[in-house]
N, C-alpha and C positions, 0 to 999 in steps of 0.2 A: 515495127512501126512505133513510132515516137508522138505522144500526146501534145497537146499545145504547151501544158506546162514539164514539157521535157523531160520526162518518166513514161517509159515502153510500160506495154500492157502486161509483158512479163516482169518487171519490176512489180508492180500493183499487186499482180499476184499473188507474188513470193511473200510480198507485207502482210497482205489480206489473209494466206497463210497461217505466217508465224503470229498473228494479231489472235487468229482463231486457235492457233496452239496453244499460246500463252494465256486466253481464256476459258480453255478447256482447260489446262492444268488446274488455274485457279479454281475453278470447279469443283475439280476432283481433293486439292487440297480442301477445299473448305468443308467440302463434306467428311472428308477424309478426317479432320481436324473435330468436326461435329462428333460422326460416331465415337472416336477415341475420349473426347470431351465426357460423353454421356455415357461412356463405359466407364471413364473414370467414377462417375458420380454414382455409378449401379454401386461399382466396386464396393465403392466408399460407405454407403447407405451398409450393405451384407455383412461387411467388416464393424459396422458401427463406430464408426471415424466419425462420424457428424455428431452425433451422440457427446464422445469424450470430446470433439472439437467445441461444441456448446459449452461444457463445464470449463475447461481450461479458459477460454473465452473472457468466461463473465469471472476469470483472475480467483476467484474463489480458489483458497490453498487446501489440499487436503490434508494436512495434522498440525500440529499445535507448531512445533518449530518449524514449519514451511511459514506460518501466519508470523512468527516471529521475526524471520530472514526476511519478508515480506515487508514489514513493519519497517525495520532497518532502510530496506532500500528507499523503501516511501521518503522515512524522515532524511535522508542523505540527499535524495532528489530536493526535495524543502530546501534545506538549507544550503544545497548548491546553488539552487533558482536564486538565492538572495534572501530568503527566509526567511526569519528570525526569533520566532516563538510557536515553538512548536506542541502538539500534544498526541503520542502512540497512546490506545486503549483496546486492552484487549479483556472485552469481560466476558472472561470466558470462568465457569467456576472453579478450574484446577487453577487459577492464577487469584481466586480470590479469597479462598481458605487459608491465608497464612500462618495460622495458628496449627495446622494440622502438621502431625509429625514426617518429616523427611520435603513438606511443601517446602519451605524456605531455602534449603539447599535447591529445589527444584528451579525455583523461582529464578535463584541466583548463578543459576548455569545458563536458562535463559535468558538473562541480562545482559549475560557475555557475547553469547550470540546477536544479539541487537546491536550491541555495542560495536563489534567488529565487524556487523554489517552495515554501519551508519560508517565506519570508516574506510572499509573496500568502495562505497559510494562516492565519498566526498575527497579520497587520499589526504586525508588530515593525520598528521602525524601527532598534533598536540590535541586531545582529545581525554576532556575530566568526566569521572564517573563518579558522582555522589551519591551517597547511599543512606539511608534514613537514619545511621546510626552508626557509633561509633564503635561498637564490636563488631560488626558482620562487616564493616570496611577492613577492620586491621586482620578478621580470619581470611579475609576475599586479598588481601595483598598478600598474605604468607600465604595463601594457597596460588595465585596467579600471579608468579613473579615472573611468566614471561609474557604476560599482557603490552597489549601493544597502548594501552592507554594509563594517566594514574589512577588516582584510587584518594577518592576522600569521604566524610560525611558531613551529613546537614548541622552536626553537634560540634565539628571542628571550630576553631576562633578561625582559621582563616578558609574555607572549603574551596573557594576560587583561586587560581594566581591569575596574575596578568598575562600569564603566558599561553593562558589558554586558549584555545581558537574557537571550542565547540566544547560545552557544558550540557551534559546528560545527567537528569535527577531521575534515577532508579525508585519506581515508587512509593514518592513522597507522602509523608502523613498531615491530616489537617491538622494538627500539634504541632508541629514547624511548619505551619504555613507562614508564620511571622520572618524566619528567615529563608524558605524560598520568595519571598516576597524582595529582602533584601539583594540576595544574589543576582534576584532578575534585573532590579536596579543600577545594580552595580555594573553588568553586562549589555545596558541599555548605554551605558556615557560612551562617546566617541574612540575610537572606532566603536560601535556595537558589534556584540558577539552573541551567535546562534544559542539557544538555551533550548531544549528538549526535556520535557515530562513526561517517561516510560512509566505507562497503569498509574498516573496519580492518583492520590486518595485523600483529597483536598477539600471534599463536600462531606460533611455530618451533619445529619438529622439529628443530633440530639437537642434533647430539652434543654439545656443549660446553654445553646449558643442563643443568642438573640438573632434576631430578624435584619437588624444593621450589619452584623458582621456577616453572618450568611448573603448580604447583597454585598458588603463587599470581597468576600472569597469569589464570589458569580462573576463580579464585575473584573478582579483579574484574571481569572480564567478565560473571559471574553476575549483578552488580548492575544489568546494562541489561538492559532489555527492547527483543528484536530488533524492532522493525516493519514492517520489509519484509525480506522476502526472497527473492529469483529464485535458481533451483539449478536449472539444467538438466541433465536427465538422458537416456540413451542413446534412452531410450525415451519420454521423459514430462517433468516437472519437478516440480518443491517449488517453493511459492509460497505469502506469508503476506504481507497487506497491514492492518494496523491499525486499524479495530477487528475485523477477520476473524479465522476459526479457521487453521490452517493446511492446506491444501489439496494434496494430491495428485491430480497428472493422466497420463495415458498418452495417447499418440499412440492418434487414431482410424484406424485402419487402413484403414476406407471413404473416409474423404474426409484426404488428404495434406495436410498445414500446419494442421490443428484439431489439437483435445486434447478429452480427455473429461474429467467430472471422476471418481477413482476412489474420493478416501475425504477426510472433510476430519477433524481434529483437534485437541485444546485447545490440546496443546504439539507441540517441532518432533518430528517423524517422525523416529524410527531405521530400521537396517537391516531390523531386524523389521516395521516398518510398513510400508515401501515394497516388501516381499518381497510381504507377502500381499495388500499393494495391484495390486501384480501378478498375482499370481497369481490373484486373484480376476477380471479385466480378462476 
C-alpha cells in the first residue's frame, strides 16, 4: 500500500527503525563516552594528575635554571612581538650575593643560558652580550669561544656595533648607569634595536645619591617593560612571565613545596596587593 505522499508503510518503517537505531546508539555512545570521561577523572584525581597539572599550570618553574630558560624564552617572545626595552629579574638570593666565592662564575654560566635562550627564541644570529666589566668579558670570551653570540663590556669605548640586532646587559651596575643610559640611546635611532637588562642593578639606596638622580634612574627604567619576574616571598612569590598578567602565589600548606595561585594582575603587585592577597589565602 502506497501513501498519498508516495512512501509504502514499509518504507516508513524501515526509517522509523534505523531513526530509532541511530538514537539508541547515540545513547549508548554518550553514556558510553560519560563513564569513560568520569573514569578518566577518578583515574586522574588517585594518580594526583590534577595536583601536578595545577603547578605546572600556574608555569611556576621548579629550579633556578628552568627560571632562567624561562626568563629567555619570555624576553625572546618581547622582542619578537616588536619589543624593544626590555627587563629579566630574578631576585632570587643565589643571584644576588655576588661577592661570595664561586657565585660569579655561577652567575656567569647562567647568563649564558639566557643568552642562548633569547636566541633559540628569536633565531638571531647577531646577538651582543655586555657585561659590567671589562675582565669578566675578556675571561667569558677565552672561556666561550664557541658562543653563539659576541662578548663586550659596559667599560669598552665602543660596547655596541651597528651590527647588532639584539643587545643583552648582563647585570648592570648603577656606576655605569651613565653609559647604559648611552647605549640605550644609541639603540633607540632608526632602525631601533631590542636592548634587554638581565638582574639589573641600577637602583642604590645610598646616601650620597641625591633625590634628582634617583628620579631620574626611575624614570629610565620606566621605559622597559619587565618580562619576567621571580620574587620570592616568606610565604609565596610574585611571578610575571611575558605574555602573562602578573601572578601571586602563597604556599599550600596541605601539600609542602606547591604554591597556590592567589590573585593574578595587569601591573606588578604592591604592598597593598600582596597584603590582601594574603589575607584573603
Amino acid at each position: 500500500m502506497v501513501t498519498k505522499s508516495g512512501v509504502s508503510k514499509r518504507s516508513q518503517l524501515i526509517r522509523n527503525e534505523r531513526r530509532n537505531s541511530i538514537g539508541h546508539l547515540f545513547v549508548l555512545f554518550y553514556k558510553d563516552f560519560c563513564e569513560i570521561e568520569i573514569s578518566i577523572l577518578i583515574w586522574l584525581v588517585k594518580q594526583d594528575f590534577l595536583n601536578v597539572f595545577t603547578l605546572t599550570f600556574s608555569c611556576l618553574p621548579s629550579d633556578l635554571e628552568g627560571a632562567v630558560r624561562q626568563s629567555g624564552e619570555a624576553a625572546g617572545l618581547f622582542v619578537s612581538s616588536g619589543g624593544l626595552r626590555a627587563i629579566v629579574e630574578l631576585l632570587i638570593p643565589q643571584l644576588q650575593f655576588l661577592d661570595d666565592e664561586g657565585a660569579q662564575a655561577e652567575l656567569w654560566e647562567l647568563s649564558r643560558v639566557f643568552l642562548e635562550s633569547v636566541i633559540e627564541e628569536t633565531k638571531c644570529e647577531k646577538v651582543k652580550a655586555v657585561f659590567p666589566d671589562a675582565g669578566a668579558a675578556a675571561l667569558l670570551e677565552y672561556r666561550w669561544k664557541d658562543a653563539s653570540f659576541k662578548i663586550s663590556s659596559l667599560s669598552d669605548r665602543k660596547p655596541v656595533d651597528t651590527a647588532d640586532e639584539i643587545v643583552v646587559m648582563v647585570v648592570p651596575d648603577y656606576q655605569m648607569l651613565e653609559n647604559v643610559e648611552k647605549i640605550a640611546a644609541a639603540l633607540s635611532d632608526d632602525p631601533p634595536r631590542p636592548l634587554i637588562m638581565w638582574n639589573p642593578r641600577l637602583i642604590s639606596e645610598d646616601v650620597g645619591v641625591g633625590f634628582n638622580v634617583r628620579k631620574l634612574r626611575r624614570y629610565f627604567l620606566s621605559t622597559f617593560t619587565t618580562v619576567y619576574s621571580m620574587r620570592p616571598l616568606p610565604s609565596g612569590a610574585v611571578f610575571r612571565a611575558y605574555p602573562g598578567l602578573w601572578k601571586v602565589f602563597f604556599d599550600d600548606k596541605d601539600r609542602p613545596g606547591r604554591y597556590l595561585l592567589a590573585k593574578e594582575l595587569i601591573s606588578r603587585p604592591d604592598a597593598g596587593d600582596l597584603e590582601v592577597s594574603y589575607l584573603r589565602k
